[in-house]
Structures are given as C-alpha cells and as structure tokens.
C-alpha positions, -999 to 999 in steps of 0.1 A, spaced: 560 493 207 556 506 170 585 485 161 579 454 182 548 452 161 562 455 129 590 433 135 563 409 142 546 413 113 576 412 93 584 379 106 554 366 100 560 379 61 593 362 61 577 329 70 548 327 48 570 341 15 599 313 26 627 338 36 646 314 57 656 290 24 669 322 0 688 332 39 701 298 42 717 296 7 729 332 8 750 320 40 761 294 23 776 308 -5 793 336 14 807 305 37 818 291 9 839 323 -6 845 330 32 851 302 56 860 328 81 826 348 86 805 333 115 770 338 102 747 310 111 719 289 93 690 279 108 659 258 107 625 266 104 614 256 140 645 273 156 643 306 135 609 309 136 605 304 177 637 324 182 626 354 162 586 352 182 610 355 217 628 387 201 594 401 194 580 392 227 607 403 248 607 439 228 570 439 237 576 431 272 604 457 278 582 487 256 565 506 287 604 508 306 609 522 274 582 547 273 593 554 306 623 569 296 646 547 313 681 560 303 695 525 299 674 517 272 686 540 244 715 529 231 697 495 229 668 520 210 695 532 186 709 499 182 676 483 173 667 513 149 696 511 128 696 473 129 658 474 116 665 501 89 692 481 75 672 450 77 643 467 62 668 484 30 680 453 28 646 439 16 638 465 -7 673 464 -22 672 430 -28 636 434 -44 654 456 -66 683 437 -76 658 409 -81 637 423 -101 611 407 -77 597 412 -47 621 396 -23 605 379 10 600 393 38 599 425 15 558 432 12 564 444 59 599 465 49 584 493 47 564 495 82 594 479 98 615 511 81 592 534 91 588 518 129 625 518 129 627 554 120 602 566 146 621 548 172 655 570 161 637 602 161 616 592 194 652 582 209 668 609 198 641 635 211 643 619 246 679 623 246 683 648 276 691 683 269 722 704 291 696 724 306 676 694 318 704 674 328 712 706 352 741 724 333 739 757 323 741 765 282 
C-alpha cells in the first residue's frame, strides 16, 4: 500500500511541475535518432487518467497482497524495480540538470516505498522448511 501511495503522490508531483511536456520531447528526440523504439507520447487527459487507474487498481489489489497470495510477487518485484528505476531516474536527471527535474521533489518516497516492497517481498518469499522440505 506504501507504494500505491507514493506512486500517487508522485503523480500528482509530475502533474503540477509539468512532467508530461520534458517526457513528450525526450520521446521525441530518441524517435527521431531511433525510429525503431516503440515508446509512446501522450496527452495530458490520457496520461493523467491512465496513471490515477494504475494507482487505483494497486490500491485495490494491496490487501491480496498482504495476504500473501503467492501470485502476487513477481508482480511485487516487478513493480519495485520498475519504481526504483523510475524514482533514480528523477534524481539523476535532477543531477544532470542541474535542477530539480519534475516529478523529482516525490522520488525519494517512491524509492523508498519501492524498496520496502523488495525487502517485504523478499521476506515473504517461502523458506524450504516452510514449504515442507527438509534443509
């Protein structure tokens, strides 16, 4: 849920510093020197509603996760590398910058959310003795 949350926020904090403009131009360049990589552009009204269903489907899906439900934790580790990337990604661009970048102001939350979920996967991970083998 610690995630979900974050990612929300950090949505919010790409929308109000205009991330989706500086992400639209970066595609468009790397199009440009790369006709062959699929990334997409977006609008405002598309990102922005497609990002609040990511966030609202995590939060909807967050107690089978507590649960423990085995299916969910490769999606877990999926999502926790995806967010710590996302969240680097930020901050190195802050750096390279020379500015703060947007969306950069929620990285760190998101990069701490993300790595909470790895460790919280990773520690729910079943043991050999639990699963019923002997050491």
């Amino acid at each position: 849920m610690a995630l979900s949350i974050a990612l929300g926020l950090h949505v919010a904090d790409e929308a109000i510093t205009d991330f989706l403009p500086l992400y639209n131009s970066i595609v468009g360049t790397i199009r440009e020197s790369y006709p062959w990589v699929l990334l997409p552009t977006f609008t405002f009204s598309v990102w922005l509603t497609g990002l609040i269903a990511v966030v609202s489907i995590l939060l909807l899906l967050s107690p089978m996760v507590f649960a423990g439900n085995p299916i969910f934790r490769p999606i877990s580790y999926f999502l926790g590398v995806l967010m710590t990337l996302n969240a680097l990604a930020h901050i190195g661009g802050s750096l390279y910058l020379g500015a703060l970048a947007p969306g950069v102001i929620s990285s760190p939350s998101l990069l701490l959310a993300a790595l909470a979920l790895l460790v919280t996967t990773r520690r729910m991970a079943p043991t050999a003795s639990s699963a019923g083998e002997v050491a």
